[in-house]
C-alpha positions in Angstrom: 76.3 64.7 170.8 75.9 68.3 171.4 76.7 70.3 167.6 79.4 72.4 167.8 78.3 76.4 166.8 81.8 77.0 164.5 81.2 79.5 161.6 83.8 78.4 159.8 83.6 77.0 156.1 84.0 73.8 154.5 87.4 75.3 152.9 88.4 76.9 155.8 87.6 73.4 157.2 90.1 71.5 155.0 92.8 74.0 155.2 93.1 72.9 158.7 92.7 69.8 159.0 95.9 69.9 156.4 97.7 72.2 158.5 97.4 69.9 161.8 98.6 67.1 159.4 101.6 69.0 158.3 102.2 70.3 162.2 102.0 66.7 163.5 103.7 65.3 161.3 107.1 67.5 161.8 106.2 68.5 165.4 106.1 65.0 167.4 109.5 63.2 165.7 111.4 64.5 168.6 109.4 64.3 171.4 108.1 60.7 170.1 111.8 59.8 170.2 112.4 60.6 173.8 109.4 59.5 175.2 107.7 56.8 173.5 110.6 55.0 171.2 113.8 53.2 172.4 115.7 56.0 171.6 114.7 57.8 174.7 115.3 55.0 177.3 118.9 53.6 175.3 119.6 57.4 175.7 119.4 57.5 179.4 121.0 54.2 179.4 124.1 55.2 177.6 125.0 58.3 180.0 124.7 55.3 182.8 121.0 56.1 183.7 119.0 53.4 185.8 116.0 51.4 184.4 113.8 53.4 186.4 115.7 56.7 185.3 114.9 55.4 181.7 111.0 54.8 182.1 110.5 58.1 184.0 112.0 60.0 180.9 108.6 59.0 178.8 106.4 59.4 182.3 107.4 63.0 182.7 105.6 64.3 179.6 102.2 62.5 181.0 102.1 63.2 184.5 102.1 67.2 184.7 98.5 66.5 182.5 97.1 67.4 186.2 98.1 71.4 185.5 95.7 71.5 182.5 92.5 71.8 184.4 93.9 74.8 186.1 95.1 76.2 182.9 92.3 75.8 180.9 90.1 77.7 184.0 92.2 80.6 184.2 93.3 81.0 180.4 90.5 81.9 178.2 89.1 80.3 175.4 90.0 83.1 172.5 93.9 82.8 173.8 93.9 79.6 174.0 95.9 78.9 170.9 98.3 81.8 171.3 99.1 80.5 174.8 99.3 76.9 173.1 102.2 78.0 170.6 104.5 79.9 173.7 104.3 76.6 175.7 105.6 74.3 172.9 108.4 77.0 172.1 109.3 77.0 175.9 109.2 73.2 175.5 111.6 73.4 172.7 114.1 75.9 174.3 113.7 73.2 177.4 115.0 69.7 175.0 117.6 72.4 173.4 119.3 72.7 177.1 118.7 69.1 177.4 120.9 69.2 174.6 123.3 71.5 175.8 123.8 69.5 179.2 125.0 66.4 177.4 127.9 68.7 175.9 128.5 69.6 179.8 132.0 68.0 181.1 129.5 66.9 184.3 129.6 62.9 185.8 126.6 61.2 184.3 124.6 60.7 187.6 124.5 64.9 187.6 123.8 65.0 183.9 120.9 62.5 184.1 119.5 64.5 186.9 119.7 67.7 184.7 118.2 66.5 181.6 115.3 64.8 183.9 114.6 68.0 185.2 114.4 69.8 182.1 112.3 67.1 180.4 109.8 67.9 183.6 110.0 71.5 182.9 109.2 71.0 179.1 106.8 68.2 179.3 104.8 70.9 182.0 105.0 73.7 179.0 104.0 70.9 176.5 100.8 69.9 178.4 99.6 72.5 179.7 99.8 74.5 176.5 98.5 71.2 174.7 95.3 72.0 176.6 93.8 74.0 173.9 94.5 71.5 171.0 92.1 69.4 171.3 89.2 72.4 171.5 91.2 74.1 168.6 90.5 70.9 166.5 87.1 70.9 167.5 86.1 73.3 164.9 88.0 72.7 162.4 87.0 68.9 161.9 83.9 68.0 160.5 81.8 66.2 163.3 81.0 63.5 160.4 84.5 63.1 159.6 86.4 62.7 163.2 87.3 59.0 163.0 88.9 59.0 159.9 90.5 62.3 160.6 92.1 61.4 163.9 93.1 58.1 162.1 94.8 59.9 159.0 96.3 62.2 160.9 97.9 59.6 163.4 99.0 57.7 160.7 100.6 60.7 159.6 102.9 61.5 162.6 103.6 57.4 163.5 104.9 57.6 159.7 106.9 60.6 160.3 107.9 59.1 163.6 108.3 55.6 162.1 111.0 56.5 159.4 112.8 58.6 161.7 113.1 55.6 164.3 114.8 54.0 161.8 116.7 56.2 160.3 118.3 56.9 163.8 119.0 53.1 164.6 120.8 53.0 161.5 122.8 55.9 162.5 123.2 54.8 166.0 124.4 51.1 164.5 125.3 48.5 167.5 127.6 50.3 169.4 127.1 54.3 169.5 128.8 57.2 170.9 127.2 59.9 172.1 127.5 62.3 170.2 125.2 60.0 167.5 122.7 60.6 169.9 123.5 64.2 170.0 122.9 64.7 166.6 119.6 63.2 166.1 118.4 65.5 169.4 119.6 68.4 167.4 117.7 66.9 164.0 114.6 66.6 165.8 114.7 70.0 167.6 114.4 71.8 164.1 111.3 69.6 163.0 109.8 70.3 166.2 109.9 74.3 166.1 109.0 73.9 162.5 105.8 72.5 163.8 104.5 75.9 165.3 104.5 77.7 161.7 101.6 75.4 160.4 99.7 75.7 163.4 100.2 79.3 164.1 97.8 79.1 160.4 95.4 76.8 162.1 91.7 78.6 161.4 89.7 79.2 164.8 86.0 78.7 164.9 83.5 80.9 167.2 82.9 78.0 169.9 86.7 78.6 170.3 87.4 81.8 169.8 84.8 83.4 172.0 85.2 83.1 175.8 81.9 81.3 176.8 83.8 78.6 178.2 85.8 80.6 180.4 82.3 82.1 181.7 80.1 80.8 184.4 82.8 77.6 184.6 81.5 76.9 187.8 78.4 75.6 186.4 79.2 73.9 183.6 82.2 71.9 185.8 79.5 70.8 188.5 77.6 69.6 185.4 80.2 67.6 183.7 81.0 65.9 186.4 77.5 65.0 187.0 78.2 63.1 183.5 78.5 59.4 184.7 79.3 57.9 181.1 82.4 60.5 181.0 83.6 59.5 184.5 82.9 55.5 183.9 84.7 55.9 180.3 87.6 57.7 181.4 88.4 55.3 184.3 87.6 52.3 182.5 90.0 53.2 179.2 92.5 54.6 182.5 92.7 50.8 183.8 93.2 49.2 179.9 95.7 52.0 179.1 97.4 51.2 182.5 97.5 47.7 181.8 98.7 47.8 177.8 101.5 49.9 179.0 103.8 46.9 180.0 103.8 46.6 175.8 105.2 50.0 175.7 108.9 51.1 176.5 109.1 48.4 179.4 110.2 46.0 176.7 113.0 48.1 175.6 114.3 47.1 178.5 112.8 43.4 178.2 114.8 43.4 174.8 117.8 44.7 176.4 117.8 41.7 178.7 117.0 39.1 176.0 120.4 40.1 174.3 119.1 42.7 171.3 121.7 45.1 169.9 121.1 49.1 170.7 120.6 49.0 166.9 118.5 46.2 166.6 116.3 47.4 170.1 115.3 50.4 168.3 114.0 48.9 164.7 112.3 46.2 166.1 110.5 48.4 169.0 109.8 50.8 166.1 107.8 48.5 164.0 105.2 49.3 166.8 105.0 52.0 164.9 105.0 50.3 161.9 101.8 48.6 163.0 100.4 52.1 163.9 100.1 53.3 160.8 99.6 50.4 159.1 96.2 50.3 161.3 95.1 54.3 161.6 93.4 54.7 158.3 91.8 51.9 159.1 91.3 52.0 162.6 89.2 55.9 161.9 87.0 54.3 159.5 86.6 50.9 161.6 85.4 53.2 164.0 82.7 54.7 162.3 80.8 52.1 161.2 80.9 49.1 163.8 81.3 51.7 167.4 84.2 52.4 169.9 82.8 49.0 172.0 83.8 46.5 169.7 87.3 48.3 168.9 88.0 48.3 172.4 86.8 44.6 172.8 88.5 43.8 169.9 91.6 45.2 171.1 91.6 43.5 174.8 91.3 39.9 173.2 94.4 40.7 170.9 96.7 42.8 173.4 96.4 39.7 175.9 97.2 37.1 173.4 100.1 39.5 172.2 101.2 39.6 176.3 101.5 35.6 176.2 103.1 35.8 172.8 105.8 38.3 174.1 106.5 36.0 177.6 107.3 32.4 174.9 109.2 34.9 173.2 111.5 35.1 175.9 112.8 31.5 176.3 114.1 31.4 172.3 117.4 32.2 171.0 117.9 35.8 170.4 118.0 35.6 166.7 114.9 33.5 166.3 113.1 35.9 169.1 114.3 38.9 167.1 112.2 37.7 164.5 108.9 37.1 166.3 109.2 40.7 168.3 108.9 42.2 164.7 105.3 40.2 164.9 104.6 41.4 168.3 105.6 44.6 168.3 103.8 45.4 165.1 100.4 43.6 166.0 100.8 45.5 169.5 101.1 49.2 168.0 98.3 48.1 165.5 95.8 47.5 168.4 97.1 50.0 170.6 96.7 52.8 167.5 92.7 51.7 167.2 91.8 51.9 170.8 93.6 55.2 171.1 91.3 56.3 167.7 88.1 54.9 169.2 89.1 56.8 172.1 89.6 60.2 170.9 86.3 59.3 168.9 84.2 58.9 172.2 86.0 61.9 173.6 84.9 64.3 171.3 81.4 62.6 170.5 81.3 63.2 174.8 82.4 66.6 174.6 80.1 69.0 175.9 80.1 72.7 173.6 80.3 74.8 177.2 83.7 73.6 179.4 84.8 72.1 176.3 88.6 72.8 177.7 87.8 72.0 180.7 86.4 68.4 179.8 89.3 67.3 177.5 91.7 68.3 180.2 90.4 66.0 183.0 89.2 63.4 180.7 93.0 63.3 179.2 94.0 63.4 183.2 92.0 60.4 184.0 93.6 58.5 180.8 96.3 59.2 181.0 97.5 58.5 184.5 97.7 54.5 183.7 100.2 54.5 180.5 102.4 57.2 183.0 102.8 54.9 185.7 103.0 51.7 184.1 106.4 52.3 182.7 108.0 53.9 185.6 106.6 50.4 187.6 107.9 48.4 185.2 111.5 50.0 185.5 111.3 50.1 189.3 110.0 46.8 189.4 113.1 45.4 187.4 115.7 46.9 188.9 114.8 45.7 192.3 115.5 42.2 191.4 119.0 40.9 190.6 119.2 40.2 186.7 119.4 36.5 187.2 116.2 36.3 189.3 113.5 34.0 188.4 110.2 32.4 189.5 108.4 28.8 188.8 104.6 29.4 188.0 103.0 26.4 186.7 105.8 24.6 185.8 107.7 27.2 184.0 110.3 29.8 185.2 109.4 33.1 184.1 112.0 36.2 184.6 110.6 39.9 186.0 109.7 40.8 182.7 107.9 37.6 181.8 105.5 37.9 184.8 104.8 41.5 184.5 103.5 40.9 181.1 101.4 37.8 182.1 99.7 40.0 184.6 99.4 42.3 182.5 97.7 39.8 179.8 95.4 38.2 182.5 94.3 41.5 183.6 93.6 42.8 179.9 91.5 39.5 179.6 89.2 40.2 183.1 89.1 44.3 182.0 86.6 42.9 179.3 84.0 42.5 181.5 84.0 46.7 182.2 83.0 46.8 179.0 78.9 46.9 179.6 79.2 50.0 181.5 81.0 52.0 178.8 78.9 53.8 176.4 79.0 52.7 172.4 79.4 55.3 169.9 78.8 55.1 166.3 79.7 58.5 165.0 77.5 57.7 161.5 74.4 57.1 163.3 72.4 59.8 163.8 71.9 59.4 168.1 74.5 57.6 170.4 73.7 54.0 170.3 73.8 52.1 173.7 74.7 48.1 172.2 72.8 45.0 173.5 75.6 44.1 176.0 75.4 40.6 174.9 76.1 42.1 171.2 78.5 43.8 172.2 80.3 41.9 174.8 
């Protein structure tokens, strides 16, 4: 791992890494809400949305990750963070008019197409501006301390994220109006702005501050992408990401079908977050003693038997399978959380000093682009068959749902086998440390 060159002190340090806790914390509530919660997708539902319509409102905040490779060329490095706090305002003023469209006297076909739009225009201020905050971070944590940082502080926003999920099913109950949804919108809108006071705070080191990166890029891109552990990493964690997305918001929907209560669909997809943070503090320190390559193997043998789990699920009684998705939901976002930790671990152990913007931004490309287009599948996928439809595998009949996810789980299983390419990284050693693959895998 290349050291980073920061001048900045072990107080200075600490102060922020408590100010990104603080700014997490309160910033993602509202934008976890619409994208990644049932909130979002029951949302588009109740103004009359389509299933696709309601898995493209969580899509549009990944796939505009393309525009940060040109931004973080042509910004440069020392106003990186003042161009990172304007985005998320415009991003804010964007899910305000979302907001205000809802109040509109429109048909709901023209209202969904407005707030989609807006949702694109804000998720495109939100990422590219997000380019910086990885590099920003860079400095500030300790490169000792990374695991269990990115695990506190994730275990900080799914908290703050996990008790406002259920605070707004409860508000919601079993059969809402909108303007319950209105009001949680307008809830989340003043955490989110509050989000840019703690960061604004957010100490910068030199490696950030100064503009080497935005100097000779040229160079430093051709070398990067010369790097053939980054390029095998980032398109094997693409593939699992792509894969474990079917466990995502796709099974709002599933629930939906299975007969779950708008009230009910959001506290039981919730405890995925649940299982987050019950796992994050964990998951960072996990990390740093036994490598990123068994969390990730560790993660495919669970998420595939958690696939299987979710498709018996289906054929119970919707009490008794109300129960069990509590299980699955929480032992999903559990697993999910530590791979994403492991991941942001072999990021930044990966992450070259020169370009440093420049690597996160493709690298969060590359990742991204599977749990983006999983969901939008999914919803496509499902409302292309009539409700009723069904198919015999094996003896069994299994609706859309119930065969996306046991693809989904087969493919997890056979992904495994990717594994002895991708690099192992054991953040308290004092060298990367390629595992035996037999060890290993």
């Amino acid at each position: 791992m290349n050291k980073s060159t920061t001048t900045l002190t072990y107080a200075q340090q600490r102060m922020g890494m408590r100010l990104a806790y603080f700014g997490q914390g309160t910033g993602v509530i509202l934008p976890q809400l619409l994208t990644q919660s049932a909130f979002g997708v029951l949302f588009i539902k109740q103004l009359g949305g389509s299933n696709f319509q309601a898995m493209l409102l969580g899509s549009l905040l990944l796939l505009p990750r393309v525009l940060q490779i040109p931004t973080s060329l042509l910004v440069p490095p020392s106003l990186g963070k003042r161009f990172m706090l304007r985005c998320w305002i415009i991003n804010g003023f964007a899910m305000a008019s979302m907001l205000a469209v809802t109040f509109l006297p429109l048909e709901g076909k023209t209202k969904i197409t407005l707030i989609l739009a807006l949702t694109s225009i804000g998720g495109i201020a939100s990422v590219t501006g997000s380019t910086f905050w990885f590099p920003l971070l860079h400095d500030v944590v300790p490169s000792n301390q990374r695991g269990r940082f990115f695990g506190k502080m994730r275990a900080i926003w799914q908290s703050t994220t996990f008790i406002s999920i259920v605070l707004a099913g409860t508000f919601l109950g079993n059969n809402p109006s909108l303007w319950q949804f209105q009001v949680v919108i307008a809830v989340g809108l003043i955490f989110y702005f509050a989000r840019n006071i703690f960061i604004a705070q957010l100490p910068e080191g030199r490696s950030h501050a100064a503009n080497n990166d935005y100097s000779n890029w040229k160079q430093y891109i051709k070398q990067i992408l010369l790097r053939h552990e980054v390029l095998i990493f980032c398109g094997y964690y693409s593939l699992f990401a792509f894969w474990t997305g079917f466990l995502s918001t796709p099974l709002v929907l599933y629930m939906k079908y299975m007969g779950f209560t708008i009230r009910n669909n959001m506290i039981v997809f919730g405890f995925s977050t649940l299982g987050k943070v019950m796992s994050l503090v964990l998951a960072g320190q996990l990390t740093d003693r036994i490598g990123t390559k068994r969390v990730f193997l560790m993660a495919h043998i669970v998420l595939c038997a958690v696939c299987f789990f979710v498709v018996k699920i289906g054929w119970l009684p919707t009490n008794q399978a109300m129960q069990l998705m509590f299980i699955a939901m929480i032992i999903s976002g559990a697993m999910g959380a530590m791979a994403g930790v492991a991941c942001t671990t072999q990021l930044f152990h990966l992450a070259p000093d020169r370009g440093r913007a420049f690597f996160m931004s493709m690298a969060t490309i590359l990742i991204g682009a599977g749990p983006a287009v999983s969901p939008m599948l999914a919803g496509y996928i499902s409302q292309s068959v009539p409700s009723n439809w069904k198919i015999s595998l094996a003896g069994m009949q299994l609706n859309i749902f119930q065969l996306m996810l046991s693809i989904a789980g087969i493919t997890l299983l056979l992904l495994i086998s990717l594994l002895i390419f991708v690099e192992d990284i054991r953040p308290q050693a004092p060298k990367r440390q390629v595992a035996n693959t037999r060890s290993n895998t």
